[in-house]
LUMLUMZA-308968 format. One record per residue (C-alpha): residue number from 1; residue in one letter; x negated, y negated, z negated. Coordinates in steps of 0.2 Angstrom, whole numbers, plus 5000, padded with zeros to 4 digits. Each point is the difference from the previous one (the first is absolute). Layout:
{NUM; A; {X; Y; Z}}
...
// end
This chain:
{1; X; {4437; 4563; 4511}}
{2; X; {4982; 4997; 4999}}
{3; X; {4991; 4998; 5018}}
{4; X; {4990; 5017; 5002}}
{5; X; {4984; 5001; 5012}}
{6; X; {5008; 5007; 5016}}
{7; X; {5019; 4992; 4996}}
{8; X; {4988; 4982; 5001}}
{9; X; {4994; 5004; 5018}}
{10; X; {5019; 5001; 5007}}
{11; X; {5003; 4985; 4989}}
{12; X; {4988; 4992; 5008}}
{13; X; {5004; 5004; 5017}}
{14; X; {5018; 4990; 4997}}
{15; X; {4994; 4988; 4991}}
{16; X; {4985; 4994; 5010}}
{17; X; {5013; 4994; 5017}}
{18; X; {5009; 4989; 4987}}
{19; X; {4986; 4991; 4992}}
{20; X; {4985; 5000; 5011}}
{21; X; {4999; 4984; 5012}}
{22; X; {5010; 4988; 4986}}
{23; X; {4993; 4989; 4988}}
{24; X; {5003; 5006; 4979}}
{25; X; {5001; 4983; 4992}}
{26; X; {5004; 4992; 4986}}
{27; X; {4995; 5013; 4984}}
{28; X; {5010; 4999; 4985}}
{29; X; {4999; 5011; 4985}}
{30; X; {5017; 5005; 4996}}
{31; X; {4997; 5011; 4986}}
{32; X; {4981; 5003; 4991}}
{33; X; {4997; 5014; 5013}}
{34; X; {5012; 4996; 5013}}
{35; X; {4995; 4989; 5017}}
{36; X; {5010; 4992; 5011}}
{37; X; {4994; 4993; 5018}}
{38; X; {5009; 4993; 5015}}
{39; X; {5002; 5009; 5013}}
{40; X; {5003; 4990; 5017}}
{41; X; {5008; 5018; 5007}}
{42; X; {5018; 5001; 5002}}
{43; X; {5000; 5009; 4981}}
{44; X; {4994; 4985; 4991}}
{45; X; {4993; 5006; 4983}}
{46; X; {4985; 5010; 4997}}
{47; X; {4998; 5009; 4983}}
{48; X; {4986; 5008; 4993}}
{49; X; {5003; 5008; 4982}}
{50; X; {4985; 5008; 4989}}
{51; X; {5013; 5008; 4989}}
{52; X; {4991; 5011; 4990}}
{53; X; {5011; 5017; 5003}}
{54; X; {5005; 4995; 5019}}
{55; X; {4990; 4986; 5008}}
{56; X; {5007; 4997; 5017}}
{57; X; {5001; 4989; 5014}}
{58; X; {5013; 4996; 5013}}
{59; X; {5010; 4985; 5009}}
{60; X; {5016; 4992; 4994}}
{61; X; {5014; 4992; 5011}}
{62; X; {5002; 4985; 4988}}
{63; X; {4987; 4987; 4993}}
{64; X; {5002; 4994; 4984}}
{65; X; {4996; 4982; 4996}}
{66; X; {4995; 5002; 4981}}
{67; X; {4988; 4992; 4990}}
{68; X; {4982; 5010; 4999}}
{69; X; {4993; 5006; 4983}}
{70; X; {4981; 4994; 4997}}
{71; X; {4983; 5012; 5002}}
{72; X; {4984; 4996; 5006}}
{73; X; {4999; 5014; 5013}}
{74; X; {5018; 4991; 5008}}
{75; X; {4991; 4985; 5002}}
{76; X; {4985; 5009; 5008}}
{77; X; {5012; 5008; 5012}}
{78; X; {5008; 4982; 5005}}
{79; X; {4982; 4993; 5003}}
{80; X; {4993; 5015; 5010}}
{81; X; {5015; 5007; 5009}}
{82; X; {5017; 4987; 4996}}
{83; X; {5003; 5002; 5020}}
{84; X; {4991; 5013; 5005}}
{85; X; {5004; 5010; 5017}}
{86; X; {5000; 5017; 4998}}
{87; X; {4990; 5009; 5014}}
{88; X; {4998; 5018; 4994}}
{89; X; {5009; 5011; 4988}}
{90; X; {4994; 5016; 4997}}
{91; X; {4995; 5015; 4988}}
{92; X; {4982; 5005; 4992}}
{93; X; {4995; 5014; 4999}}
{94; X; {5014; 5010; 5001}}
{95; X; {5006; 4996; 4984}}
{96; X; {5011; 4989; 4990}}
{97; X; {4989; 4983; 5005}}
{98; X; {5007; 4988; 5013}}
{99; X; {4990; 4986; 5008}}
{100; X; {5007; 4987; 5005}}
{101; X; {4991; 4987; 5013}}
{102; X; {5002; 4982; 5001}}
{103; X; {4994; 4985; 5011}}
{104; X; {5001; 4984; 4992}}
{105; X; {4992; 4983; 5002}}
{106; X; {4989; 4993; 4986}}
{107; X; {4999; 4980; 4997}}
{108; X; {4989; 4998; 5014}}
{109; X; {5013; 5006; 5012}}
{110; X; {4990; 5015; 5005}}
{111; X; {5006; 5018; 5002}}
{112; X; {4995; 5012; 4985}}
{113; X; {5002; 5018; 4995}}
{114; X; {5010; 5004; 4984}}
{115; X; {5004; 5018; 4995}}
{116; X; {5015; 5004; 4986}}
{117; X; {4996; 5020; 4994}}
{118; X; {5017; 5007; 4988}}
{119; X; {4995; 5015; 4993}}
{120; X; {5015; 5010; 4996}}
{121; X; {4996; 5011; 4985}}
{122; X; {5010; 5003; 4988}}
{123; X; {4995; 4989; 4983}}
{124; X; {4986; 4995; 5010}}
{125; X; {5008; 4991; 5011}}
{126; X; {4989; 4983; 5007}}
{127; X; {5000; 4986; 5014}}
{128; X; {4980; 4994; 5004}}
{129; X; {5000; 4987; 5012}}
{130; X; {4980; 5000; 5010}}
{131; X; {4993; 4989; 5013}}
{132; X; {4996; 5005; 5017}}
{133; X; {4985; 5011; 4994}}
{134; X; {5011; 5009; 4987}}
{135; X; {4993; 4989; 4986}}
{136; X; {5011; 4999; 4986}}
{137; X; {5009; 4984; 4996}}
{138; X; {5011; 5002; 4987}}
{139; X; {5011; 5015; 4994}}
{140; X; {5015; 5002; 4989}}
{141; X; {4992; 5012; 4988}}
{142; X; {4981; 4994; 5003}}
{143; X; {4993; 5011; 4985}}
{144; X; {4985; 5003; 4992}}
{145; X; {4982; 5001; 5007}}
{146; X; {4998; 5016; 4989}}
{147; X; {5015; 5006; 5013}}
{148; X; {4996; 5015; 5010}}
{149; X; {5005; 4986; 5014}}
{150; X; {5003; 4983; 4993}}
{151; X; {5008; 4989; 5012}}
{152; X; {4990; 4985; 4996}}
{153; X; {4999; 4985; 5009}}
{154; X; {4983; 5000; 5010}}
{155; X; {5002; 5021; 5002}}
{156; X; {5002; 5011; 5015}}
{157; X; {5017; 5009; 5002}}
{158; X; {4998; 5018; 4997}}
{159; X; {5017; 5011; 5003}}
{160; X; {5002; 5012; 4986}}
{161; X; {4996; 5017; 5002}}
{162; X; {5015; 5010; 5007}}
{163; X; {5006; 5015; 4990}}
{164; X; {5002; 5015; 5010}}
{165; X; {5014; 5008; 4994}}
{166; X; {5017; 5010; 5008}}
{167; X; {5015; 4989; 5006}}
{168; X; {5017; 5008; 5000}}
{169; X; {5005; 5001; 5018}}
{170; X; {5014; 4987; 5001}}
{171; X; {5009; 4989; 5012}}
{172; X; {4999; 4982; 5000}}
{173; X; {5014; 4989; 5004}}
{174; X; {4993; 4979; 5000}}
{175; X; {5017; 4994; 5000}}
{176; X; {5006; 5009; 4987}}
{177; X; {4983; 4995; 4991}}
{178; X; {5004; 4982; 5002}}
{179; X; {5015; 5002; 4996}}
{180; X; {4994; 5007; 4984}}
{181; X; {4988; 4984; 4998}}
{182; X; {5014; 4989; 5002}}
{183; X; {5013; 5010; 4985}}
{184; X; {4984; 4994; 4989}}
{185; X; {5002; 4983; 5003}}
{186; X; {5012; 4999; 4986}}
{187; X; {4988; 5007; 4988}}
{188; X; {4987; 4988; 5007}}
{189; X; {5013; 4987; 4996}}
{190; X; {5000; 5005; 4980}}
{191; X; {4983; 5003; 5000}}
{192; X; {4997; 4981; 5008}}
{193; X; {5013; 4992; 4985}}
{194; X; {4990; 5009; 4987}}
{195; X; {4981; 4995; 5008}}
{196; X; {5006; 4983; 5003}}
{197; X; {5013; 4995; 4986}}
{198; X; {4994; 5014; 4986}}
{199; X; {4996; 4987; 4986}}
{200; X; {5017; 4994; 4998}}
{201; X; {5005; 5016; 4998}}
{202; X; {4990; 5005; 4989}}
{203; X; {4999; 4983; 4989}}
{204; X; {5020; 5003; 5001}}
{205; X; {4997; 5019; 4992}}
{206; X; {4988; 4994; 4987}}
{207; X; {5013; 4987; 4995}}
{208; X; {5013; 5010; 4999}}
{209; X; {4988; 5013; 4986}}
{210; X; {4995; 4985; 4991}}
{211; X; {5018; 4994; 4998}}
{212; X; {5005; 5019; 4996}}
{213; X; {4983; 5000; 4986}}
{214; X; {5012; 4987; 4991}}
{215; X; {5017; 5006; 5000}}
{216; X; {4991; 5012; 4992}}
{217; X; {4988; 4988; 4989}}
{218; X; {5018; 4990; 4995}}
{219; X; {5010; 5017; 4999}}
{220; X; {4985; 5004; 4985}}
{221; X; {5001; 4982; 4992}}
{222; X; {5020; 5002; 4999}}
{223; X; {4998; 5015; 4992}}
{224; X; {4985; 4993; 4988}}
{225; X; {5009; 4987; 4995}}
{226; X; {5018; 5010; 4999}}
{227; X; {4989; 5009; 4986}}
{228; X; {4996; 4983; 4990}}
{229; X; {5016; 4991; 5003}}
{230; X; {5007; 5003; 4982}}
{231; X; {4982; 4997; 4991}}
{232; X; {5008; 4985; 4991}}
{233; X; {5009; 5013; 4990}}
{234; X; {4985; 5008; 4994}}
{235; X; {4993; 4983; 4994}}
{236; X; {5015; 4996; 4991}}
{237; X; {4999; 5017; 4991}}
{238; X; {4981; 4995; 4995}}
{239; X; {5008; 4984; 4992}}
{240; X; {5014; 5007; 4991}}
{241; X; {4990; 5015; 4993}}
{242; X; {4984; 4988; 4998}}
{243; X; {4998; 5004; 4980}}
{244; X; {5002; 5018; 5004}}
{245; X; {4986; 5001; 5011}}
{246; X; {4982; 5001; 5004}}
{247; X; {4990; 4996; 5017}}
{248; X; {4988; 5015; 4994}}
{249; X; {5016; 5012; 5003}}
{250; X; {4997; 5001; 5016}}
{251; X; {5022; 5004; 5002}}
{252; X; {5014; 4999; 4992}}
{253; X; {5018; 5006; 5003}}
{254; X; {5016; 4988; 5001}}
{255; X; {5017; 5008; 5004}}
{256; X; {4993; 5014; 5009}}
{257; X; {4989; 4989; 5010}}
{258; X; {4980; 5004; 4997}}
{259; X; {4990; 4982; 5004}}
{260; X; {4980; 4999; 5000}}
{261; X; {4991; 4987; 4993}}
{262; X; {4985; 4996; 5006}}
{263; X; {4986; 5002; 4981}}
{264; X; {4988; 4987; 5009}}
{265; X; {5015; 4986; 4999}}
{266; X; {5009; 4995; 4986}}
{267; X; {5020; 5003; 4998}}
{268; X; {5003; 4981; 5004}}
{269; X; {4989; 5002; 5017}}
{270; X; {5008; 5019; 5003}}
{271; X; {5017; 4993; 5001}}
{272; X; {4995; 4985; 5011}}
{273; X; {4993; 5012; 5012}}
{274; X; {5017; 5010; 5000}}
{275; X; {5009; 4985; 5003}}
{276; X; {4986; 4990; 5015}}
{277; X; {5003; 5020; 5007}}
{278; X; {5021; 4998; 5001}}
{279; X; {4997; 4981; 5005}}
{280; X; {4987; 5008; 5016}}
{281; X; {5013; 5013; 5005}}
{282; X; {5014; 4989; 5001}}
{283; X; {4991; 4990; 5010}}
{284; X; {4993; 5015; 5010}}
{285; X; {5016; 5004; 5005}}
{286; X; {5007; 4986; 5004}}
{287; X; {4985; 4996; 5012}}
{288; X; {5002; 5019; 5008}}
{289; X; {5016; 4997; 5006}}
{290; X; {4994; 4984; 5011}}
{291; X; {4984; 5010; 5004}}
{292; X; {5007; 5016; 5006}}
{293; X; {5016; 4992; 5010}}
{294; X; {4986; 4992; 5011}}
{295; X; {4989; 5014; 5000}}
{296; X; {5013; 5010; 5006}}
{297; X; {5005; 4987; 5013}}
{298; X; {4982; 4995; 5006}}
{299; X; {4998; 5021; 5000}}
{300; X; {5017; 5001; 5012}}
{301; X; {4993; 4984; 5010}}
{302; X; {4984; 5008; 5006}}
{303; X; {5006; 5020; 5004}}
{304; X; {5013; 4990; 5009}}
{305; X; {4986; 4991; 5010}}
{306; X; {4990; 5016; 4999}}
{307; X; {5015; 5007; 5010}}
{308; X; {5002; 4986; 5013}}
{309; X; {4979; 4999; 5006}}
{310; X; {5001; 5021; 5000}}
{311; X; {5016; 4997; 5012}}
{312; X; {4995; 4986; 5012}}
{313; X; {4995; 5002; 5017}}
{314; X; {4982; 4993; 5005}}
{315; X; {5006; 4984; 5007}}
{316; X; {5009; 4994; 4986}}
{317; X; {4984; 5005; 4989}}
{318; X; {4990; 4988; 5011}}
{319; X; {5014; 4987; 4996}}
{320; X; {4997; 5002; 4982}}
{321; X; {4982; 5000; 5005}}
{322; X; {5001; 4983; 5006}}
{323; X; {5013; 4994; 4985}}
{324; X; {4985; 5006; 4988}}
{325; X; {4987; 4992; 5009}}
{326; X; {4987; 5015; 5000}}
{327; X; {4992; 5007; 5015}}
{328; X; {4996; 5019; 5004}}
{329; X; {4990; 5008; 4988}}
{330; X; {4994; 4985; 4989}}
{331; X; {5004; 4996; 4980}}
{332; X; {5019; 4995; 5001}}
{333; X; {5002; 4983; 4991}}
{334; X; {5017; 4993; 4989}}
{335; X; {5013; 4989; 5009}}
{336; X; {4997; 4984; 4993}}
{337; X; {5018; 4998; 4997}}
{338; X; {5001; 5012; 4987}}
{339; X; {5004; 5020; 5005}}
{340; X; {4993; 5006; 5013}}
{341; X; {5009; 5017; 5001}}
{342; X; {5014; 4989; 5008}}
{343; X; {5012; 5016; 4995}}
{344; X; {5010; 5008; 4987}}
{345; X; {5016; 5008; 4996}}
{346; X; {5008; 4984; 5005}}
{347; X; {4992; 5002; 5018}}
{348; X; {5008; 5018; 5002}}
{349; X; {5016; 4998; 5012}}
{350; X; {5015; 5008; 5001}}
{351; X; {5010; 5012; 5011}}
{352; X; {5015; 5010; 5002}}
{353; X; {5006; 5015; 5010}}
{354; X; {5015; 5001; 5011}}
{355; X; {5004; 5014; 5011}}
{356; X; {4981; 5008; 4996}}
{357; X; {4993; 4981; 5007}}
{358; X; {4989; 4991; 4990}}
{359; X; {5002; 4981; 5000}}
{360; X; {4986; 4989; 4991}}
{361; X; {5002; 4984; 4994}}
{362; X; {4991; 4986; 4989}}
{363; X; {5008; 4988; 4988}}
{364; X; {4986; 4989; 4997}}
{365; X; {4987; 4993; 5009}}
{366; X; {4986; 5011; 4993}}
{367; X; {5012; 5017; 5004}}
{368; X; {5004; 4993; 5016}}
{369; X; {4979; 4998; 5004}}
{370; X; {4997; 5018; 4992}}
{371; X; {5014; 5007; 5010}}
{372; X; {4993; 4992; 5020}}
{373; X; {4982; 4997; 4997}}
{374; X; {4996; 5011; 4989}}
{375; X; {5009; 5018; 4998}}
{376; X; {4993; 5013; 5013}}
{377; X; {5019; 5000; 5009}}
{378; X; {5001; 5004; 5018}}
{379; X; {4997; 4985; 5011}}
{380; X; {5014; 5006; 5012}}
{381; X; {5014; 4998; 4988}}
{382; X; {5011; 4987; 5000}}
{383; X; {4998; 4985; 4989}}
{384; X; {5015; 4987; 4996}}
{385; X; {5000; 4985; 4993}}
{386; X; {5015; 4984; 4998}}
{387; X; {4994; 4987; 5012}}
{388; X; {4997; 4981; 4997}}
{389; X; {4999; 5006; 4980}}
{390; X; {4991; 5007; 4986}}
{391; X; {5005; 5018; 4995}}
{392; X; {4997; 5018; 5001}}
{393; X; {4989; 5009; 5011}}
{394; X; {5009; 5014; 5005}}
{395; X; {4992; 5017; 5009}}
{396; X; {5007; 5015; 5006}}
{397; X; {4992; 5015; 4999}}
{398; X; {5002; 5008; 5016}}
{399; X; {4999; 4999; 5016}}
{400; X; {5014; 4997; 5012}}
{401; X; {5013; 4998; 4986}}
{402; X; {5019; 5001; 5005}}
{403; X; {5011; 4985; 4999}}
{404; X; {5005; 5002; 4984}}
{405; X; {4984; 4999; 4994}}
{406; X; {4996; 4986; 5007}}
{407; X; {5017; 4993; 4995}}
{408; X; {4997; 5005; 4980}}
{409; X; {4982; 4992; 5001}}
{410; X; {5005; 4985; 5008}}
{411; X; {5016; 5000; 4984}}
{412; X; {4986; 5002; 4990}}
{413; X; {4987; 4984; 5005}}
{414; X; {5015; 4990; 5001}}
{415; X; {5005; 5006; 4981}}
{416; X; {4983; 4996; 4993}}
{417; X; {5001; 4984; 5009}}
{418; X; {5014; 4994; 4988}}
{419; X; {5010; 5000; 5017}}
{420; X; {5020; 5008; 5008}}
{421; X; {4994; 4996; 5017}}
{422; X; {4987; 4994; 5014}}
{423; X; {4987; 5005; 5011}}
{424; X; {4985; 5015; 4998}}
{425; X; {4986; 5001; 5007}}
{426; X; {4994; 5019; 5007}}
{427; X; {4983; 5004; 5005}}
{428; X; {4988; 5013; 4998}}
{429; X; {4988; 4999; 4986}}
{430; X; {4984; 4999; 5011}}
{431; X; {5008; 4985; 5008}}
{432; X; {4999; 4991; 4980}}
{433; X; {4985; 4990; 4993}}
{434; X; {4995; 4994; 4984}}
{435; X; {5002; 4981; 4998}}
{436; X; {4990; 4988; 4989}}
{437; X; {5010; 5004; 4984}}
{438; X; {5006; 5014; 4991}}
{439; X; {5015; 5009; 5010}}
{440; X; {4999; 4987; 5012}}
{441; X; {5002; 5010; 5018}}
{442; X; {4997; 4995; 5019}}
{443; X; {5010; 5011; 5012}}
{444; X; {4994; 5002; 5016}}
{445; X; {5015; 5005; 5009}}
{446; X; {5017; 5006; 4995}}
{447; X; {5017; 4999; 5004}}
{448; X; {5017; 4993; 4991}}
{449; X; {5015; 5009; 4990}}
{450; X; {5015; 4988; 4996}}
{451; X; {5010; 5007; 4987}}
{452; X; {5014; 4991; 4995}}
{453; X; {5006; 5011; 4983}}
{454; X; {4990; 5013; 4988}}
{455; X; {5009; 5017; 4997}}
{456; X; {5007; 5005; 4983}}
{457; X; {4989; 5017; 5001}}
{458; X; {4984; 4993; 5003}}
{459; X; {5002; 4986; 4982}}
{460; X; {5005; 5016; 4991}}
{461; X; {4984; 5009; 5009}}
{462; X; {4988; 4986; 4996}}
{463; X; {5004; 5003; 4980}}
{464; X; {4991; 5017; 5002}}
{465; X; {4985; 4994; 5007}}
{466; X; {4984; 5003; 4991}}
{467; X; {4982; 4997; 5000}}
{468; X; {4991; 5010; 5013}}
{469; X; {4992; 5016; 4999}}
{470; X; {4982; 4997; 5003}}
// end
């Protein structure tokens, strides 16, 4: 999908009627090599991404109101250019380079030059932004000054030197090109989670191979002190046959049953090491069963919250963001309440299947918050909820369910709200926002269900609910 030289030209000559004559505004870096400006045109998002196999360009219908990651070169561009009007768009040389032409006004309120070049090459890729006298600024990959051309601040922009070489003779379609850009976007969405929120990911991987290290470690010391739990025996032995034997012996047999003693010791001290060794072990053992139970269960806690961040959508990761109180791309810092994970097997919630529909709900405050603010669900499907009263959140995962979907899901709140009857609320999820406390939810808008009796089919349908597949 990469953008060859003459494929860039006819790009160009769509692109440029859409962009040219508006303001790019507002830069954020959405993932460490993505860019996103407003656009004032009628497509409102502007994207450049120096991916390293297919760096591209091109303009999407939909802003996207996120917070930015940190770099320096993003901070550059808000200075230099964070309402620049483009006034040219065009192609150098012939080959993959485009310059784009801006007008701004510096802080003394005068018109300057500014000039953004993207080379397009392939595990090249780069954005230099230069004055008006092509003077470099600042670039994305600035480089070395040992660089056959180092884009160093102070430097003139030199293009690189095109490659002549032969280019299949292919037709270029810009909408289906853009349309190509935009079936990314969900990549780019991955990619953004793992740039921004990687370190918990990570810290939750390295936690779960530490707590795997000691099952491991308490599956040996079981096994240790299995080996050593009858040692008492084998002191009682040295005592009974204590006239018969010598520490120099080095062994001796008893009822089949060879025991060394230890020639550096006396028999007296050989058997109280035998009996210290039984003593350990039963103690060993009796500690292991406490130790592995939570191991097992903190081990269960963190791949089910591993599980929960690698399924939750972007906005509710900027939720837990907040919750956590860490901004983009600085050292995450503990709650000071205690755990700042937040989730575990307890936050997973449940669902069931009827009629090949999934229904969602929580049964605890935590579920009900993993479920709505959380868990990448669509934001088009219907959420449900008891009104005036505490209780599930209930979704249904599909859009424009039928009737009796809606009737089982509203069975269902009104179940886990300990209730035989009442009123529902039914709203769209993207009409639902967090609240001050955990599971505590502000809907926007929705509309009411009175239901005055719960179905015998949906009580025996709720026993089969389990927790959800993530």
């Amino acid at each position: 999908m990469s953008l060859k030289a003459s494929a860039l030209t006819r790009y160009l000559s769509y692109l440029a009627p859409l962009v040219v004559s508006h303001h790019l505004s507002r830069p954020i870096l959405y993932t460490e090599n993505t860019f996103f400006f407003h656009c004032s045109g009628e497509k409102n998002r502007f994207v450049i991404s120096l991916d390293d196999e297919n760096p591209r360009f091109y303009l999407a219908e939909e802003d996207i109101n996120v917070a930015s990651l940190e770099s320096k070169f993003l901070d550059l561009l808000k200075k230099e250019i964070g309402n620049g009007y483009l006034v040219a768009l065009d192609q150098v040389n012939a080959d993959r380079v485009v310059r784009f032409s801006f007008t701004v006004i510096n802080n003394v309120f005068k018109e300057q030059g500014r000039t953004l070049y993207l080379e397009m090459i392939p595990h090249h890729a780069n954005v230099i932004l230069c004055d008006e006298n092509d003077v470099v600024l600042g670039a994305y990959r600035s480089g070395e000054m040992s660089d056959e051309r180092p884009m160093l601040r102070g430097l003139h922009y030199v293009a690189p030197e095109k490659k002549t070489f032969v280019e299949d003779p292919q037709l270029f379609d810009s909408l289906a090109y853009e349309k190509g850009c935009l079936e990314q976007e969900n990549e780019l969405a991955e990619r953004r989670k793992k740039d921004r929120f990687g370190w918990l990911v990570e810290s939750l991987k390295k936690k779960a191979k530490l707590l795997e290290r000691k099952k491991i470690a308490l599956a040996s010391d079981r096994a240790t002190a299995l080996e050593h739990l009858n040692d008492g025996s084998k002191g009682d032995a040295i005592y009974v046959r204590y006239a018969d034997l010598n520490n120099r012996m080095g062994s001796f047999d008893d009822q089949g049953l060879t025991i060394a003693l230890d020639p550096s010791r006396s028999l007296s001290e050989n058997a109280q090491l035998y009996y210290r060794r039984a003593k350990k072990a039963k103690e060993t053992l009796k500690l292991n069963a406490t130790n592995l139970a939570k191991t097992e269960k903190d081990l269960a806690d963190v791949q089910a919250a591993l599980l929960q961040l690698l399924s939750s959508d972007e906005e509710g990761l900027e939720e837990l963001a907040k919750e956590l109180d860490i901004a983009p791309q600085k050292t995450p810092q503990k709650k000071k309440n205690g755990d700042w994970r937040g989730l575990s097997h307890d936050s997973i919630p449940f669902e069931v299947e009827r009629n090949g529909t999934k229904i969602l709900f929580g049964k605890s405050a935590k579920q009900n918050d993993c479920l709505t603010f959380l868990l990448d669900t669509a934001k088009e499907h219907p959420w449900l909820h008891v009104n005036g009263t505490t209780g599930s959140h209930v979704m249904i995962k599909k859009e424009n369910p039928s009737d009796e979907d809606i009737r089982t899901a509203c069975e269902i709140a009104l179940l886990n709200s300990g209730k035989e009857d009442g009123d529902i609320l039914l709203t769209l999820r993207k009409n639902v926002r967090k609240g001050n406390v955990m599971g505590l939810a502000i809907v926007k808008e929705a509309k009411t269900i009175h239901l005055k009796n719960i179905r015998s089919e949906t009580i025996i349908l709720l026993s089969t609910a389990t927790r959800m597949n993530l």
